[in-house]
C-alpha positions in Angstrom: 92.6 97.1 -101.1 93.6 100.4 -102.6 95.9 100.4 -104.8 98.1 103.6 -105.3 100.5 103.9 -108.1 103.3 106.8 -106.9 106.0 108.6 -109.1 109.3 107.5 -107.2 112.7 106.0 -108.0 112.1 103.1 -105.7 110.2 101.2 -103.0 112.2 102.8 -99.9 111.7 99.0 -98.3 113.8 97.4 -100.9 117.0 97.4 -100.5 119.4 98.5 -104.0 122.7 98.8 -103.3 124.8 101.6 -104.4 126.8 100.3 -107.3 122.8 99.0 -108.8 121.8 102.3 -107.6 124.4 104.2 -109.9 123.9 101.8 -112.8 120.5 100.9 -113.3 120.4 104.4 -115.5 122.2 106.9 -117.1 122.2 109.1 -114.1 121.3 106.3 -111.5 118.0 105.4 -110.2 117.4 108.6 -108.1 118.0 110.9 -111.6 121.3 112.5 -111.5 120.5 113.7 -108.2 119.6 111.4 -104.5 118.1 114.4 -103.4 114.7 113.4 -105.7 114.0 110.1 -103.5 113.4 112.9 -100.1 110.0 114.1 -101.2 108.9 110.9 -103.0 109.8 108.9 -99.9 107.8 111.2 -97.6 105.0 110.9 -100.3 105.3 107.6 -99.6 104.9 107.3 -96.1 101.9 110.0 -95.7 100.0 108.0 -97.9 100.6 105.0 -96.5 97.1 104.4 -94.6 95.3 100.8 -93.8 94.1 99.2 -96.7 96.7 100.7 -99.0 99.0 99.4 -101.4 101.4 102.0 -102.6 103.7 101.1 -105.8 106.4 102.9 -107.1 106.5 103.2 -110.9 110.4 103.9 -110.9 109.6 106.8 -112.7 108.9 104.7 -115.5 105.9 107.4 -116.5 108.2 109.4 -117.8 110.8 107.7 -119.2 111.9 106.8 -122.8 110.0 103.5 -123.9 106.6 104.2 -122.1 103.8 103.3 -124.4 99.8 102.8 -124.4 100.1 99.0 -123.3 102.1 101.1 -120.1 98.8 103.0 -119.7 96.6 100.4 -120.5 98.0 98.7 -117.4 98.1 101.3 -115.0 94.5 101.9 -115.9 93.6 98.4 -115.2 95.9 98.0 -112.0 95.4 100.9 -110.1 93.2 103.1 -108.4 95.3 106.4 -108.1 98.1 108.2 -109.6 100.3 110.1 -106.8 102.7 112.3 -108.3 105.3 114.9 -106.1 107.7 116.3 -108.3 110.3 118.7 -107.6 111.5 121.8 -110.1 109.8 119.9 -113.1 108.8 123.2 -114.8 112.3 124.0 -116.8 113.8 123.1 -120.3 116.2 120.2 -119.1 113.1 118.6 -117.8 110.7 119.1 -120.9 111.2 115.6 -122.5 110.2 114.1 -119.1 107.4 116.3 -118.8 106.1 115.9 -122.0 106.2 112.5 -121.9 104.8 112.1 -118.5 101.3 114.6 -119.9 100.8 112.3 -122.5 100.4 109.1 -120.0 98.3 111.4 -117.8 96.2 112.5 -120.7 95.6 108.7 -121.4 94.7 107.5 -117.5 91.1 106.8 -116.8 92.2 107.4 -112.8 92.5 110.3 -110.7 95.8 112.2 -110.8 97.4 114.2 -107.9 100.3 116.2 -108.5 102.6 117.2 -105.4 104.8 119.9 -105.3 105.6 120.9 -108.7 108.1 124.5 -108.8 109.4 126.1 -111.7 113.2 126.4 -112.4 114.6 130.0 -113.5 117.5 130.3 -115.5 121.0 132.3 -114.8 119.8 134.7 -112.6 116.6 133.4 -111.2 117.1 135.3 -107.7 115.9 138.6 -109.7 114.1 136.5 -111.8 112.4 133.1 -111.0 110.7 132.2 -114.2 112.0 130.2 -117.0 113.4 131.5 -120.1 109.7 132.6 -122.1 110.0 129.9 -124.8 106.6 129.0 -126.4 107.6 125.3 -126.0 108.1 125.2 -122.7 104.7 127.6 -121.8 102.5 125.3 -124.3 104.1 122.3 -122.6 103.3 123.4 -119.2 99.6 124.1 -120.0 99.5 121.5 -121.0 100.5 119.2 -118.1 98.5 121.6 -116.0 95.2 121.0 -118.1 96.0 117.6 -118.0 96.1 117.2 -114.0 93.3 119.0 -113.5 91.2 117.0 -116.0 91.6 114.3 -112.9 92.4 116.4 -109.8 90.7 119.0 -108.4 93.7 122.0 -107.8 97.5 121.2 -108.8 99.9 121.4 -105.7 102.8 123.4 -106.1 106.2 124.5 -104.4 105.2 127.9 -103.8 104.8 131.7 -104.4 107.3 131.9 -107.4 105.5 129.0 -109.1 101.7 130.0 -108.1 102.4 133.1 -110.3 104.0 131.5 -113.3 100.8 129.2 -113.5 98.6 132.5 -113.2 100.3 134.5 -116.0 99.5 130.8 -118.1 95.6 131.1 -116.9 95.8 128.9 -113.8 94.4 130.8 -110.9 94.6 130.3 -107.3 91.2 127.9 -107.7 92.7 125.3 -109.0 96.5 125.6 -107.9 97.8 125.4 -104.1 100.5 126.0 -102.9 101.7 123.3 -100.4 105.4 124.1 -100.2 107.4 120.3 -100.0 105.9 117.4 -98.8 109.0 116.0 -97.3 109.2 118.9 -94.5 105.4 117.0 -93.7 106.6 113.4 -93.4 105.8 113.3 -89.7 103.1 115.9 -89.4 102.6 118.8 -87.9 104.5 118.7 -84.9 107.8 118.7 -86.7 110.1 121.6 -84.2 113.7 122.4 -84.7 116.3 123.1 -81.7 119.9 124.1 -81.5 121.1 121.4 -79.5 124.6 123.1 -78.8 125.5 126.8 -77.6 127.7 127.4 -80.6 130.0 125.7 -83.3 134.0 125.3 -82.1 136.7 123.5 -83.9 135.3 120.2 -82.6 131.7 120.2 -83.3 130.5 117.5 -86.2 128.2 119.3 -88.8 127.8 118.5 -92.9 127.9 120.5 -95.1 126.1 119.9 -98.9 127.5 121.8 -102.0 126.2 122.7 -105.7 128.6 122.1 -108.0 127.9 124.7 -110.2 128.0 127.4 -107.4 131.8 128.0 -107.5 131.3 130.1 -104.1 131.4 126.7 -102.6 134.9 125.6 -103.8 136.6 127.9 -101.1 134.0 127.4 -98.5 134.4 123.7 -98.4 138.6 123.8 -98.7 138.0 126.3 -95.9 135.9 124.6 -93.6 137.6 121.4 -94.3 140.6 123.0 -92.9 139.1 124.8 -89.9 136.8 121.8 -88.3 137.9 118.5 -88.6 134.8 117.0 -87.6 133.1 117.9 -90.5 131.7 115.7 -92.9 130.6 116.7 -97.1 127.3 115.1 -97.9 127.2 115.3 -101.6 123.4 114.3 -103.7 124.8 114.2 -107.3 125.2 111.0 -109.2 129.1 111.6 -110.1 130.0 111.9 -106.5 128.6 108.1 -105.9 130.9 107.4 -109.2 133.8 108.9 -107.5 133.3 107.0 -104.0 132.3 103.8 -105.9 135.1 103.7 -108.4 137.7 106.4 -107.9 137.0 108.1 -110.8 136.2 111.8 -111.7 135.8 113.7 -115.0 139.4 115.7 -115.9 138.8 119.1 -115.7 137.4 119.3 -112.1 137.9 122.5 -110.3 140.5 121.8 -107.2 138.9 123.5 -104.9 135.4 121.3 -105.5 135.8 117.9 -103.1 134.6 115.9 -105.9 138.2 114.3 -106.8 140.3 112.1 -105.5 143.4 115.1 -103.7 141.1 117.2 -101.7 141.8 117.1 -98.2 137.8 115.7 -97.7 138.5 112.7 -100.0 141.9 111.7 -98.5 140.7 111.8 -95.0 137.6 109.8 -96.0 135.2 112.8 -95.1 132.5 112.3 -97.9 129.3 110.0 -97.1 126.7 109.2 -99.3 123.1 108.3 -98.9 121.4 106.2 -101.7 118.3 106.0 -99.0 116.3 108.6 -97.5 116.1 107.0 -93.9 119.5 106.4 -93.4 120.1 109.3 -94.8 117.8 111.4 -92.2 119.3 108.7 -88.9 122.6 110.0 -90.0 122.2 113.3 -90.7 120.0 113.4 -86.7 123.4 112.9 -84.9 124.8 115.6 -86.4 125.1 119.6 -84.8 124.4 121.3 -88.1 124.4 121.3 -91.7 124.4 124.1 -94.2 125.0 124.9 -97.9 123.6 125.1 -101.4 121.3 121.8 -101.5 117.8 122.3 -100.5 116.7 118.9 -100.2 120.6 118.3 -98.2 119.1 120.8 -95.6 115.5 119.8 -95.5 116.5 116.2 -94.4 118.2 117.8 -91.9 115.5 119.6 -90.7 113.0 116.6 -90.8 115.4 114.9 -88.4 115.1 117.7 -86.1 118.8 119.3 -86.6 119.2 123.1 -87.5 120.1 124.0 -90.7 120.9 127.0 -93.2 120.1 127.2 -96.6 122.7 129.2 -98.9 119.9 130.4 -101.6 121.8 130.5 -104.8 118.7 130.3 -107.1 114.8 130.8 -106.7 114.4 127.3 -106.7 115.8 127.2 -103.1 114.8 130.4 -102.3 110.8 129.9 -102.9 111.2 126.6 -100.5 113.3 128.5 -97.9 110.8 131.2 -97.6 108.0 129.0 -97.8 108.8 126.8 -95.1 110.6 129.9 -93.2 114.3 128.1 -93.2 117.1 130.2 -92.4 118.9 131.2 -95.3 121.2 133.9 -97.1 121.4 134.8 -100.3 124.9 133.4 -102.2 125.1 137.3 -104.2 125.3 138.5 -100.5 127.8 135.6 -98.8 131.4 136.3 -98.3 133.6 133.4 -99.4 134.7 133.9 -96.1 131.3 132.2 -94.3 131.5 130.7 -91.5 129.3 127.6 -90.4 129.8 128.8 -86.7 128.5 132.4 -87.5 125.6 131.1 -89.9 124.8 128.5 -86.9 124.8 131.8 -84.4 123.0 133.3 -86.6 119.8 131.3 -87.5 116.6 131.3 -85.7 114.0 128.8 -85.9 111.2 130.8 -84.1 109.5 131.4 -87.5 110.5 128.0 -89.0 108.4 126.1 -85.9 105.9 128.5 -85.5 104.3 127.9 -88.9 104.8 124.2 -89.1 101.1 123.5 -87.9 99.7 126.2 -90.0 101.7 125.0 -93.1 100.9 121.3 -92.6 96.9 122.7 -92.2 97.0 123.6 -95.8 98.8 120.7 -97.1 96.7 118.2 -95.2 93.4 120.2 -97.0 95.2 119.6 -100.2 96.0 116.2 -99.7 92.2 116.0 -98.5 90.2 118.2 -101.5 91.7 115.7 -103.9 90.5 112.8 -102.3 94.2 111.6 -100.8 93.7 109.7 -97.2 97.0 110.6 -94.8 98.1 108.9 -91.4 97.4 111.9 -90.0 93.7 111.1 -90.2 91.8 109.5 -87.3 92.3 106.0 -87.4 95.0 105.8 -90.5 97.8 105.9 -88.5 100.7 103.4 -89.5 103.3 103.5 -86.4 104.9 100.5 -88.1 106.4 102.1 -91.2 109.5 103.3 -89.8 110.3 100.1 -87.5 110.0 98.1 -91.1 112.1 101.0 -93.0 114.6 100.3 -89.8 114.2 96.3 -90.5 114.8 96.6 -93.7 118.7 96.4 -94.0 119.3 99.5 -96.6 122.7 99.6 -97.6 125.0 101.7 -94.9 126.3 105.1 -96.4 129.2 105.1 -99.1 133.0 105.8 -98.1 136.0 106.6 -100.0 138.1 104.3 -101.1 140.6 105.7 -97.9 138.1 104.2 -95.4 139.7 102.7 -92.4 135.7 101.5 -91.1 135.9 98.3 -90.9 132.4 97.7 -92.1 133.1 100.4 -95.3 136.0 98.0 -95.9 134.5 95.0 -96.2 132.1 96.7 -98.4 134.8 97.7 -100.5 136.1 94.0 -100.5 132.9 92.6 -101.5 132.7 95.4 -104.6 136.0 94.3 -105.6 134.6 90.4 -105.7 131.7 91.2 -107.2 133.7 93.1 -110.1 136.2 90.1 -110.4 133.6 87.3 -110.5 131.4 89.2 -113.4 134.5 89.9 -115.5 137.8 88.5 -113.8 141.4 87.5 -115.1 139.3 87.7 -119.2 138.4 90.6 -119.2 141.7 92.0 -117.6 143.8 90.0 -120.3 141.6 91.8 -122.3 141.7 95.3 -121.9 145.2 95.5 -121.2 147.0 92.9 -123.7 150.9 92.7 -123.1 153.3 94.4 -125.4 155.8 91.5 -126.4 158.7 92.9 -127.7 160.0 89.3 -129.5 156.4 87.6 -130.1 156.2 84.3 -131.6 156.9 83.8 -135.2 153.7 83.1 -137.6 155.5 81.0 -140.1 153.4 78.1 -141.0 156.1 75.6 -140.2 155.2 73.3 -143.1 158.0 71.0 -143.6 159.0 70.8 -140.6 159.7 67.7 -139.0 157.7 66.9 -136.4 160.3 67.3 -133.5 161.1 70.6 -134.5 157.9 72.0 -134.4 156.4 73.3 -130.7 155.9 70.7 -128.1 152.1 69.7 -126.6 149.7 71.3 -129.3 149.8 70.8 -133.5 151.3 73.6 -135.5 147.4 75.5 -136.6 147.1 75.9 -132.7 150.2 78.6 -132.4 149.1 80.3 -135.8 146.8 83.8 -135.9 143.3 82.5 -136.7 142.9 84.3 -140.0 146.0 81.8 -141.2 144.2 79.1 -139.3 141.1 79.4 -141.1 142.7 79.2 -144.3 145.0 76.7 -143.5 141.9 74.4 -142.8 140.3 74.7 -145.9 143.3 74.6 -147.7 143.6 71.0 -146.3 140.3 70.1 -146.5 140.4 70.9 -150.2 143.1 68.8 -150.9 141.7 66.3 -149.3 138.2 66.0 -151.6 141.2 66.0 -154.5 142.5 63.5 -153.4 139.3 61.7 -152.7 138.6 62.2 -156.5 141.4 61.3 -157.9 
């Protein structure tokens, strides 16, 4: 038996409901954003050949904590480090990064990486690379070096990235570009159709927003107007907070369906995914989807529904044009966009066209660094996706103004679940009563005993500082008396 340790959030056959989802970490299990478990989970399943194990490290590689006794382990435990990452080459990501060469640097096993891209900053359509910082270019050589001590060529997004590693020294040699691996969980023969003539008022479509890209504040208040049919499938971690809990930070731009008064949230329009397979059976009954979220739109697309990609960086745009999605440019889209004219608009020929040739390179890839696939003769596994069907992942989140049945009782049980860890304590607790008239804290020495309060003795009713000193106040006079 093989045994295959893979960079993921979590085992997609184990089930992790959505409240342990958002609280495992600081940003949820999936880091900040659900969208991260689409690749890793196609990783997953590629890999998964006869004779296999494949473990998830819950990204553990990479995360505060991770010492030499981590390595020491791996090194001893497994036979292969599988590692897709998304846009890991940027500044937010450098702790991560850094951390995650130094356990590579330590591994005695082979290490694939899947996938990488680099992240530009403000303005990355005319410019894709990062801001030039020397940490960030010595840490990125780094990792690079690092992999291909134990791999033979580096896998990476595409043509954005492939020339950022060439103006660090990595030439096309030892780096290949393989676009993303979850467009490639079912092979080559992945082909997108429109399955309707047009979108009308009636239609059901998603649509997936970036909340930074304000563009989308109008187009979703818009659209949510326009086609009641239409559902918001958000990725980030404080949507799942809102959904869960009801809760959303202050200063929240109206127009962004991530509180509590926009039309989407009060007509329980908002779904959320914390797995990739329901995720992909949900989003395969739908007509459409479009917006800013790349991995949003590519699980469309791997569930065979057209999709359009609103590029609004060169992170989306070097997968968009890589895999040959439909897409527009945000600089160039009207805040008043239609999902009907986008849907008219797109064409697929290019998109299907180049799936076999695409997957060609990624299965030699896979192949030159020693990787076996399903896709190989005889390494099939046509069970994986009855047991990821078996495996009763938790349904999609609601609002809190569900009327589903199902979402309700879900709800109910949250509530319960809540109540039994804390209950009526923890309420009395957090919101202690204001009492006007509150008892007196006179000691009530001297008093007879039927005037003082009835059932308990007088130290009971008194604040426990005044307790406390009453007791050793008594038992002092007692050893006097015991002397004298």
């Amino acid at each position: 038996m093989t045994r295959v340790l893979l960079r993921s959030a979590k085992d997609p056959f184990t089930p992790v409901s959505p409240e342990l989802s958002l609280a495992l970490y600081k940003h949820g299990i999936f880091g900040r954003n659900v969208g991260n478990l689409v690749f890793t989970e196609a990783v997953h399943k590629l890999i998964s050949v006869p004779g296999t194990e494949v473990v998830s490290n819950s990204f553990l590689s990479e995360r505060p904590g991770v010492d030499q006794a981590y390595v020491n382990r791996v090194n001893e435990e497994y036979d292969l480090f599988v590692v897709p990452l998304a846009n890991a080459f940027r500044l937010s990501f450098l702790d991560n990064l850094k951390r995650l060469t130094w356990v590579i640097e330590r591994l005695r096993i082979p290490v694939v990486v899947i996938g990488v891209g680099v992240a530009g900053g403000a303005g990355s359509l005319d410019n894709p690379f990062p801001p030039p910082t020397d940490e960030l270019r010595v840490a990125v050589r780094r990792f690079v070096s690092a992999v291909l001590d134990k791999s033979a060529s580096i896998g990476v997004r595409g043509e954005f990235t492939r020339a950022y590693l060439a103006e660090l020294g990595f030439g096309d040699d030892v780096v290949d570009a393989v676009g993303c691996p979850s467009l490639f969980r079912d092979g080559p023969n992945l082909q997108v159709t429109k399955r309707v003539a047009e979108i009308t008022s009636e239609s059901r479509f998603t649509i997936n927003i970036s909340p930074y890209v304000k563009l989308m504040d109008r187009v979703a208040t818009r659209h949510a107007k326009r086609y009641p049919n239409m559902v918001y499938v958000p990725q980030g971690d404080e949507v799942l907070e809102l959904l869960l809990w009801g809760t959303h930070p202050d200063n929240v731009r109206r127009g962004l369906p991530h509180h509590t008064g926009h039309q989407l949230y009060r007509e329980d329009r908002i779904r959320f995914f914390v797995d990739t397979s329901t995720w992909m059976r949900y989003l395969a009954e739908q007509e459409f989807s479009f917006g800013t979220r790349i991995h949003g739109n590519i699980v469309a697309l791997s569930a065979g529904t057209p999709a359009h990609v609103l590029a609004h960086d060169s992170r989306t745009l070097e997968l968009a044009g890589y895999h040959e999605i439909p897409h527009s440019l945000v600089p160039d889209v009207s805040p008043t966009v239609d999902a009907a004219e986008l849907y008219a608009q797109a064409d697929y020929t290019a998109f299907n066209a180049g799936q076999a040739p695409r997957w060609d390179r990624f299965a030699r890839f896979l192949e030159r660094n020693g990787i076996e696939h399903v896709f190989q003769p005889g390494k099939a596994d046509p069970g994986y996706d009855a047991r990821l069907a078996a495996a009763g992942l938790p349904p999609a989140v609601t609002t809190l103004m569900t009327t589903d049945p199902e979402a309700r009782e879900q709800i109910k049980s949250r509530v319960a679940e809540l109540y039994s860890l804390g209950g009526v304590r923890v309420l009395r607790e957090a919101h202690k009563p204001q009492i006007p008239f509150p008892h007196s804290v006179a000691l009530y020495e001297g008093m007879a005993p039927g005037e003082r309060p009835p059932g308990r003795r007088v130290v009971q009713h008194l604040p426990v500082p005044v307790r406390s000193a009453l007791r050793q106040s008594r038992a002092l006079a007692h050893r006097l008396r015991r002397r004298a």
